[in-house]
Each structure stands twice: as C-alpha cells, then as structure tokens.
MIZA-821025 format. One line per field, with one value per residue (C-alpha): y, x, z; residue in one letter. Coordinates in Angstrom, 2 decimals. Layout:
N
yy = Y / ...;
xx = X / ...;
zz = Z / ...;
residu = A / ...;
% end
This chain:
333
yy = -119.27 / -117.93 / -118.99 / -122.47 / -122.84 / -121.45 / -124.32 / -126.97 / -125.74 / -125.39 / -128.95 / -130.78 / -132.15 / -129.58 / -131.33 / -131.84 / -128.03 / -127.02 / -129.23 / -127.88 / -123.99 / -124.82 / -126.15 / -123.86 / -120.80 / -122.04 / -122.94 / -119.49 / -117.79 / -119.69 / -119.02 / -115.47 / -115.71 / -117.48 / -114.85 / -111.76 / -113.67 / -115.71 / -115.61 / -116.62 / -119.21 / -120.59 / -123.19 / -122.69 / -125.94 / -123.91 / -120.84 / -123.83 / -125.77 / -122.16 / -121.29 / -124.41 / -124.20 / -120.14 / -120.80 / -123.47 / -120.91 / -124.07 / -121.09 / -123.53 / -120.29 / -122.24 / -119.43 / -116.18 / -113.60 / -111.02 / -108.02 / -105.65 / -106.91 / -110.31 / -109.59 / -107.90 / -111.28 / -112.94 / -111.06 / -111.86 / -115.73 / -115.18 / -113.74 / -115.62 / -118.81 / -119.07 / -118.58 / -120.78 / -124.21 / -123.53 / -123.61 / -126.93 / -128.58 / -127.38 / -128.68 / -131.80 / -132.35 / -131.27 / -133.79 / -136.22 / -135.73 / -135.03 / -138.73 / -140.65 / -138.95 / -140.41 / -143.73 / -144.18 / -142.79 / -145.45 / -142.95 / -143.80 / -146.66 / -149.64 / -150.24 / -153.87 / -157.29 / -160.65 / -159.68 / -160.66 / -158.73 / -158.96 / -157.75 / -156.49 / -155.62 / -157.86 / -160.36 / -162.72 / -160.69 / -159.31 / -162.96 / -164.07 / -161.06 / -162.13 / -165.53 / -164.13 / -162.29 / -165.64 / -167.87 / -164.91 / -165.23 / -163.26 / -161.61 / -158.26 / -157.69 / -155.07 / -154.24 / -153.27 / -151.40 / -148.74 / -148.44 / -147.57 / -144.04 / -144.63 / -147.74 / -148.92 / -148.23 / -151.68 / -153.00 / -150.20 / -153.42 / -153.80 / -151.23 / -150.00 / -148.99 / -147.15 / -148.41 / -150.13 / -153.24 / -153.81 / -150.69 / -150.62 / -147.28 / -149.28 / -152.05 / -150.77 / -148.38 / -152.36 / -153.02 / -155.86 / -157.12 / -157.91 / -159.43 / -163.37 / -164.03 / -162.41 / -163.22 / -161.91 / -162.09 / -161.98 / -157.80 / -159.04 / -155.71 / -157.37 / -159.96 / -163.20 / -162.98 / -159.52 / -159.88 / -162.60 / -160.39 / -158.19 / -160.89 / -161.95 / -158.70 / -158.02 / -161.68 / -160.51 / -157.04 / -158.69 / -161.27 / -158.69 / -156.96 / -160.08 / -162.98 / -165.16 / -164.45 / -166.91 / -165.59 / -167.07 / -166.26 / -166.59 / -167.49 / -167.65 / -169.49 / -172.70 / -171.08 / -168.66 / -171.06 / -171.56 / -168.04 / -167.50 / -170.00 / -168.54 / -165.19 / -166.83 / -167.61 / -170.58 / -171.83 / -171.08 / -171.09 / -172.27 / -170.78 / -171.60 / -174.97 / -175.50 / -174.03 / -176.46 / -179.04 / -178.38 / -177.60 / -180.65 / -182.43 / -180.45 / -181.35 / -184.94 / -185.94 / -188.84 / -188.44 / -185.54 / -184.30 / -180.77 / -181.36 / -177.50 / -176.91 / -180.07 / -178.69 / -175.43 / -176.32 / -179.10 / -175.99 / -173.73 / -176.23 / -178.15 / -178.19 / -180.59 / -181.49 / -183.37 / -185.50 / -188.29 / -191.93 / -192.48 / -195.06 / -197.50 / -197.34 / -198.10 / -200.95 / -201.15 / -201.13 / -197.86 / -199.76 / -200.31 / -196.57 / -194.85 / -197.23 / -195.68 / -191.74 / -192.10 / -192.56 / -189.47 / -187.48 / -187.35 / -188.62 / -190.04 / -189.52 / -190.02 / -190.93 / -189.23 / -192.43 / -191.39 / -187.96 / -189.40 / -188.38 / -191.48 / -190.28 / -193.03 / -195.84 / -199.38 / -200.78 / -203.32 / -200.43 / -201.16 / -197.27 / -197.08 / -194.78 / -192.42 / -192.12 / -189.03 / -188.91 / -186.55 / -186.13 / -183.44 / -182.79 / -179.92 / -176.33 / -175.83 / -178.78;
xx = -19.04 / -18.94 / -22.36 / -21.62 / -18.81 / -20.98 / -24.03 / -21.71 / -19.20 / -22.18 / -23.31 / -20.27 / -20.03 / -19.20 / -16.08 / -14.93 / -15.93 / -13.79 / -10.85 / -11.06 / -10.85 / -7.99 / -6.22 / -7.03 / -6.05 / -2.95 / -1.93 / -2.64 / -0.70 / 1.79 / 2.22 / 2.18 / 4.61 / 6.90 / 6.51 / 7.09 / 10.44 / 11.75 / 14.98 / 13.44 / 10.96 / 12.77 / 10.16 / 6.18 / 6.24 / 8.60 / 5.70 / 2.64 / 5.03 / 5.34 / 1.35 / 0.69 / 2.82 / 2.03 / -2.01 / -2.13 / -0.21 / 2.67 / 5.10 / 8.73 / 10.50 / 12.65 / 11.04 / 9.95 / 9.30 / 11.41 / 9.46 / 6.70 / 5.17 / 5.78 / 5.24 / 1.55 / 0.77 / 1.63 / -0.28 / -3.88 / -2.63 / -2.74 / -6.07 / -7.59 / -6.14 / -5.84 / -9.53 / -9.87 / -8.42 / -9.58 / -12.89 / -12.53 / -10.62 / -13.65 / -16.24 / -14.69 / -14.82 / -18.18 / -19.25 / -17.64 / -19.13 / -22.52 / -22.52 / -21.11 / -24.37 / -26.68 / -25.09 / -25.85 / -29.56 / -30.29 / -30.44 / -27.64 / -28.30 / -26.74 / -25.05 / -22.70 / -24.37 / -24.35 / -25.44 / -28.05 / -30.47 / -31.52 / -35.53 / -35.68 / -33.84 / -34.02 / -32.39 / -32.46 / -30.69 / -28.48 / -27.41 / -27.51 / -24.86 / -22.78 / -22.79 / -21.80 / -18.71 / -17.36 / -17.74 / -15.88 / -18.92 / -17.58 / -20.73 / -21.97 / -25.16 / -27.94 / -30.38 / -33.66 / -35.71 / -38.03 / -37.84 / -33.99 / -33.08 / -29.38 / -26.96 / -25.64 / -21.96 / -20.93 / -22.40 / -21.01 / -20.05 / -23.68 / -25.08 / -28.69 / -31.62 / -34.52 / -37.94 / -40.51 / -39.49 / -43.13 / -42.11 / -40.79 / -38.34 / -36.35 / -35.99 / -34.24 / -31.89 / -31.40 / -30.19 / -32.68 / -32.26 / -28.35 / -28.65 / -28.73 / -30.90 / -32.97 / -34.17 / -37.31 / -38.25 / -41.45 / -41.84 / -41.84 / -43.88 / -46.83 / -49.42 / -48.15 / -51.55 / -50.57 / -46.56 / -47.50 / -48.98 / -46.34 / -43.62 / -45.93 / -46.32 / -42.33 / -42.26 / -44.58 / -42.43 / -39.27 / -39.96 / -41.59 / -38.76 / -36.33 / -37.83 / -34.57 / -33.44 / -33.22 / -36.46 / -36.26 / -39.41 / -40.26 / -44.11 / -45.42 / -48.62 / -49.11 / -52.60 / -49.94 / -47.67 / -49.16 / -49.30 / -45.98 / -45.42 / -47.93 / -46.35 / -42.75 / -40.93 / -38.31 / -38.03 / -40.23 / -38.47 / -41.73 / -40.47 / -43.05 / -42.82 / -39.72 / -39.30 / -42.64 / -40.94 / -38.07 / -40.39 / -42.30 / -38.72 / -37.35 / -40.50 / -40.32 / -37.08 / -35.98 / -31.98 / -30.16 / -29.95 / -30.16 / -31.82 / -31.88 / -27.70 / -27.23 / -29.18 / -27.82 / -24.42 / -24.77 / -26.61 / -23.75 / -21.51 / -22.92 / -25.19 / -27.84 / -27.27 / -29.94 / -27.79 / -29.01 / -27.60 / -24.49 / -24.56 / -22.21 / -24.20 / -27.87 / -29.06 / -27.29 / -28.65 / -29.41 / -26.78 / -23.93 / -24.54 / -23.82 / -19.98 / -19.84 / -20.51 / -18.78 / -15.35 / -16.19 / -16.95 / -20.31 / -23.23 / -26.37 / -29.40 / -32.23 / -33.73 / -36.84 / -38.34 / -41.92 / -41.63 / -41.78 / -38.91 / -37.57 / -35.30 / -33.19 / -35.33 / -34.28 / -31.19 / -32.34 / -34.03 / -32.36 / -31.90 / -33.15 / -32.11 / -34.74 / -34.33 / -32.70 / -30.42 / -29.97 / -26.58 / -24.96 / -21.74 / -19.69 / -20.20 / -16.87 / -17.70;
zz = -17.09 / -13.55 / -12.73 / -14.50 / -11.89 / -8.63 / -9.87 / -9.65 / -6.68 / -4.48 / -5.10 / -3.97 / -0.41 / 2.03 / 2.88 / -1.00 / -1.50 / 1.69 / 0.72 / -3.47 / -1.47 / 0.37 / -1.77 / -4.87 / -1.86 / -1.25 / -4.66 / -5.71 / -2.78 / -3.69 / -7.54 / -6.33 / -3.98 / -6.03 / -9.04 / -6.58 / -4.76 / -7.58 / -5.29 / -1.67 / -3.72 / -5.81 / -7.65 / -7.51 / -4.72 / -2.28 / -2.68 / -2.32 / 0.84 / 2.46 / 2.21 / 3.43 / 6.74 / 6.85 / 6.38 / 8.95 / 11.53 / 11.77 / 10.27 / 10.36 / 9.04 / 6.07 / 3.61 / 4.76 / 1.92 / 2.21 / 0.81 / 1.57 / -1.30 / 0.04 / 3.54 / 2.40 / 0.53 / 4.10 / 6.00 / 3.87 / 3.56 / 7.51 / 7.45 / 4.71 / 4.62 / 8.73 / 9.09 / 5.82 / 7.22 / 10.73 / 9.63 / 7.51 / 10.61 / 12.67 / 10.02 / 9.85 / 13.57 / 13.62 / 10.97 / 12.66 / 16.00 / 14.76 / 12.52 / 15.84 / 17.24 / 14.54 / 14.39 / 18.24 / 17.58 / 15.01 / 11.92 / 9.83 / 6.98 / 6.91 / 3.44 / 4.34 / 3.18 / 3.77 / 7.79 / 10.34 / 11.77 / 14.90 / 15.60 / 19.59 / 21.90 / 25.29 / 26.86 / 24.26 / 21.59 / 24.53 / 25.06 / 21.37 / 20.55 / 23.74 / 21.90 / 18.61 / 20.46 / 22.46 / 19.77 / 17.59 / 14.63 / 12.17 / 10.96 / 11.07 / 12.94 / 13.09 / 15.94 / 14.87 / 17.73 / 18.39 / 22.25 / 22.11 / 22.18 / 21.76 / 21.57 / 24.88 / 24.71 / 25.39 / 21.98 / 19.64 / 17.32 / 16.53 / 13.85 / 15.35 / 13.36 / 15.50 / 14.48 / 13.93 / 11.90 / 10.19 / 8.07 / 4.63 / 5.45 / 8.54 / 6.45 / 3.86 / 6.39 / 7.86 / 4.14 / 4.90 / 1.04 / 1.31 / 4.75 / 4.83 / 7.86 / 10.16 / 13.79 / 15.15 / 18.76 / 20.85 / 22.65 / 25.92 / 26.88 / 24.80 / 26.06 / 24.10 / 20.82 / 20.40 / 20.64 / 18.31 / 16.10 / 15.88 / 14.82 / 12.44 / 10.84 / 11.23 / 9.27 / 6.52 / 6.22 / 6.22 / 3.28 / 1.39 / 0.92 / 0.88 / -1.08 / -0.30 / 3.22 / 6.16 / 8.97 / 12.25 / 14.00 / 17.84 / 18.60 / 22.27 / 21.04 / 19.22 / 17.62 / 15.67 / 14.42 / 11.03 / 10.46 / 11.34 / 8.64 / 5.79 / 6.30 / 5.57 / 8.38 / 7.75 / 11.10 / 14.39 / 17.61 / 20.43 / 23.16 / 25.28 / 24.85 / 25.17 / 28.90 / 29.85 / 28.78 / 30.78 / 33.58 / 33.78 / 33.34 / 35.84 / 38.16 / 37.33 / 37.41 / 39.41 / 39.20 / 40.28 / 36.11 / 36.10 / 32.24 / 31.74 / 31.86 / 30.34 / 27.26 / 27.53 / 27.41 / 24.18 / 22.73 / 23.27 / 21.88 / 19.78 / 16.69 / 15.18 / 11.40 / 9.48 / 6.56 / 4.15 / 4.70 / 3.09 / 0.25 / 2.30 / 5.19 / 3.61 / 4.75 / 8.07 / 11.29 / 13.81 / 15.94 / 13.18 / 11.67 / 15.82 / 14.76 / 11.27 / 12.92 / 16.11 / 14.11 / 12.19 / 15.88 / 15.78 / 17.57 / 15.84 / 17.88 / 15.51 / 12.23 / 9.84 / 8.56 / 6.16 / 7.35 / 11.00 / 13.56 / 15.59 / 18.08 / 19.71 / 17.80 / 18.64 / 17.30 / 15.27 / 12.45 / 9.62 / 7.31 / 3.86 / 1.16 / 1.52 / 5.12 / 6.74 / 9.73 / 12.48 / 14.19 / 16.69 / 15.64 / 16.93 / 15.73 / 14.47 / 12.01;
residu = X / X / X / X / X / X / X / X / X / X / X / X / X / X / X / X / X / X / X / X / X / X / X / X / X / X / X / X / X / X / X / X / X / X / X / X / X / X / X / X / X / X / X / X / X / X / X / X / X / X / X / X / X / X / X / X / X / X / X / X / X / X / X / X / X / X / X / X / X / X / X / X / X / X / X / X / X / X / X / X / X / X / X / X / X / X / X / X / X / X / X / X / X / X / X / X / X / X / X / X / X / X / X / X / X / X / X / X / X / X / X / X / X / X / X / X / X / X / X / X / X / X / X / X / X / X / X / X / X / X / X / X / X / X / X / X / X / X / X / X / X / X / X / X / X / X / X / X / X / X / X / X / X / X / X / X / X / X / X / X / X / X / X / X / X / X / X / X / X / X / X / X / X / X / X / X / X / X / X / X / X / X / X / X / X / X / X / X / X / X / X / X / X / X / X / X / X / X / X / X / X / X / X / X / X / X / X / X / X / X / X / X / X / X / X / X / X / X / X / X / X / X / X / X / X / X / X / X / X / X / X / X / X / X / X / X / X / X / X / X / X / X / X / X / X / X / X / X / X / X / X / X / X / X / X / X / X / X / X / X / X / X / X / X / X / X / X / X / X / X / X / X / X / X / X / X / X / X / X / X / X / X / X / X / X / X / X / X / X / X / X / X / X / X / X / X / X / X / X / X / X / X / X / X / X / X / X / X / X / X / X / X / X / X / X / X / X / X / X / X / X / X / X / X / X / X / X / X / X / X / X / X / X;
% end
C-alpha cells in the first residue's frame, strides 16, 4: 500500500505534490490539535484555520493552544510546517521565474490556434507586428527565428520560437498545424538564390506539416518563383520588383508624385478585393459599374477578362458574367 502511494505521489507535478503536503500537514495538525484542546478548538476547522496562520508564521493569536501538549504540537507545526510552505512559496517563485526565462529564450511551445506565424526576424516583421498593434489585429502571432537569443522586451506580446523553421520539432513548438497563415521572409544575411532557398525549404516544411494553412512567401528572384509555388506557397510577395518599379517611377516621374508614400499609405489603409460582377450590373459598362461601386464606398480599378488583368480599361468595356472585378475598398470593410 505504502509503496502504491510513494509510485503515484512522486509522479504528480511538483507544485500539485507540494500543495497535496501542505495541505494534508496542516489538516493533520489540526485534527490533533483540536482532539488535545477540545475547549481552545472548538471544531476540527478552528484546529486546520490555526495551522494554517501558525505554519505560515502569520500567528493572528485568536487560538493559541493552551497546553504543553499543545504548545509541543506548536512548536513542530513551526518547524515542520514553517519550512514546509516556505519551500512551496520559494518553488513556486522559482518556477515562475525560471518559465519567464524560457518563454523569452524561445523554448516554451505554443499551444493557442487560429494564429500567424511570422518566419524572421528583421525589419519587415518588426514593421508588420507594429502594423498588427496600430490597426489593433486581434490575432495572436509567433516569431520563428534562429538568430534571436531572447525576445526584445518591447514585443513580449509576440510568442517566440528559436529555430530553424525548415525543421519538423520548431514547427510543431509553433503549433504550426492550428495556425491559419504563415509569412515567410527573405534572411537578409543571405545572398538573394540562397535566401531563396531557404524560404523555399521553410515553404516545403511548413505545408508539410499544415496541408490547409494560408503561406505567404517572399522571393528576391523571379527564377524562384515557380518553386516557391510547387513547394506550396499561396501567394508570393516579389519584393524585388516591386521597389524597381517604384524606382524607375520614382526616376521617371514628371509631376511632383512622390508614387512611393502614395502607395504606402493606400496600403496601410486600404485593401484590394477581387469580387465577381453582380447580376444587376452584367452587361454594363466599366464606366456605369465605377457609379454602381462608388455608392457602395469603393473604388473599381480593374477587371480579369480571359484570365487577363485590365487595370483602368476604357470605359466603353462592357462586363460579362464570367468576368471578375477588382476594387479597393477600406480594410475595415
């Protein structure tokens, strides 16, 4: 029986076994207390209240035994129980301390869902998380990064993982299987083919272990875009392109439109949507369809005719059924 009761005692949590000794201790004293001074205790709670304040040294003095016997029983609830709670207080502090320690490191799994998971840390996620915070997105987030040693202490809302996200292991302490979506950005410590390579690989990891989950890849070279693809990335952010674009705009321009905070701040704001035409609208002109969305508060800007996008196309195109539409509408919509 006794060594029944040590194999299972000695399994419970060190907390759970520390609270289950106090409180069997104090119970006990007093029961004991409570038989030897019927009078002073006069129910077995009065003997359990008084062990509780007399093993925690709080000792209000509302019941003091008034025996040797009594006083004897005190003085080893002092000893015993004293040392008994200090050390659980002191465990408890030290588990606490030493898990705030390990969630800054990166070593404690994730176990929430439905979050996003962020694959670097640089200035991109840095901004992308400032984003989160102004526009109050109400979504948990974990960093994934192996160059971290610790959290900076201005982004303690964001659960980090340290490692390498191509493995299996950090994945799974991500909870990468519960999360909806997942952004993965270019190592700017890498050559672009090689940080390339690595996104790719964080791709292949990541959908591996999440069939159904949202990737959003960054690729630095257009040579890597189909792989990026194959390995089951949803949607590739070109990076590069993009800012050459906005350099050769920015180089060309003949107004004084600054195209690169124009973009930035309908980016910040705003969102593209990509809708079918509306049955009472087929038919209709590009020019009577901008009418139909600007009384709804959006802007149409473009059409996917055959699989074709026609941004701005003349007024006169007349929208068939099958045609899609692309507005910018604002993100609260």
């Amino acid at each position: 029986m006794m060594y029944r009761f040590k194999y299972y005692y000695f399994r419970i949590p060190i907390l759970l076994r520390l609270l289950l000794t106090v409180m069997i201790l104090m119970i006990s004293f007093g029961l004991i207390i409570h038989m030897i001074e019927p009078n002073q205790f006069p129910s077995v709670f009065d003997g359990v209240w008084w062990a509780f304040v007399t093993g925690s040294t709080v000792g209000y003095g509302d019941y003091v035994p008034s025996s040797t016997t009594g006083k004897v029983l005190t003085i080893l609830l002092i000893l015993s129980g004293g040392g008994v709670v200090t050390f659980y207080m002191a465990t408890i502090s030290a588990k606490t301390v030493k898990f705030e320690n390990s969630l800054s490191k990166g070593e404690i799994t994730y176990k929430g869902k439905n979050h996003i998971v962020l694959i670097g840390w640089n200035q991109r996620t840095k901004q992308l998380i400032q984003m989160f915070s102004d526009k109050q997105i109400k979504k948990a987030v974990v960093l994934i990064d192996k160059t971290l040693t610790a959290l900076p202490e201005n982004n303690l809302d964001i659960h980090f993982i340290r490692g390498d996200s191509t493995e299996d292991d950090i994945l799974q302490k991500a909870n990468i299987s519960k999360a909806c979506s997942a952004i993965i950005t270019s190592d700017p410590t890498k050559v672009e083919n090689q940080a390339d390579q690595q996104s790719i690989l964080s791709t292949v990891a990541i959908r591996g272990n999440s069939p159904s989950i949202t990737i959003i890849t960054e690729i630095l070279t257009e040579e890597q875009k189909t792989n990026a693809l194959r390995a089951g990335a949803n949607t590739i952010v070109r990076s590069n392109d993009f800012m050459s674009t906005l350099f050769f705009q920015e180089l060309f321009r003949d107004t004084d439109v600054h195209h690169f905070d124009i973009l930035l701040q309908v980016l910040s704001s705003q969102q593209f949507k990509k809708i079918n035409v509306p049955n009472e609208i087929i038919g209709t002109t590009f020019l009577q369809c901008l009418d139909y969305f600007i009384q709804t508060e959006q802007l149409l800007i473009g059409i996917i005719k055959k699989g074709e996008l026609l941004v701005n196309p003349p007024f006169t195109t007349v929208l068939d059924k099958q045609d899609e539409l692309i507005v910018l509408t604002s993100l609260e919509q």
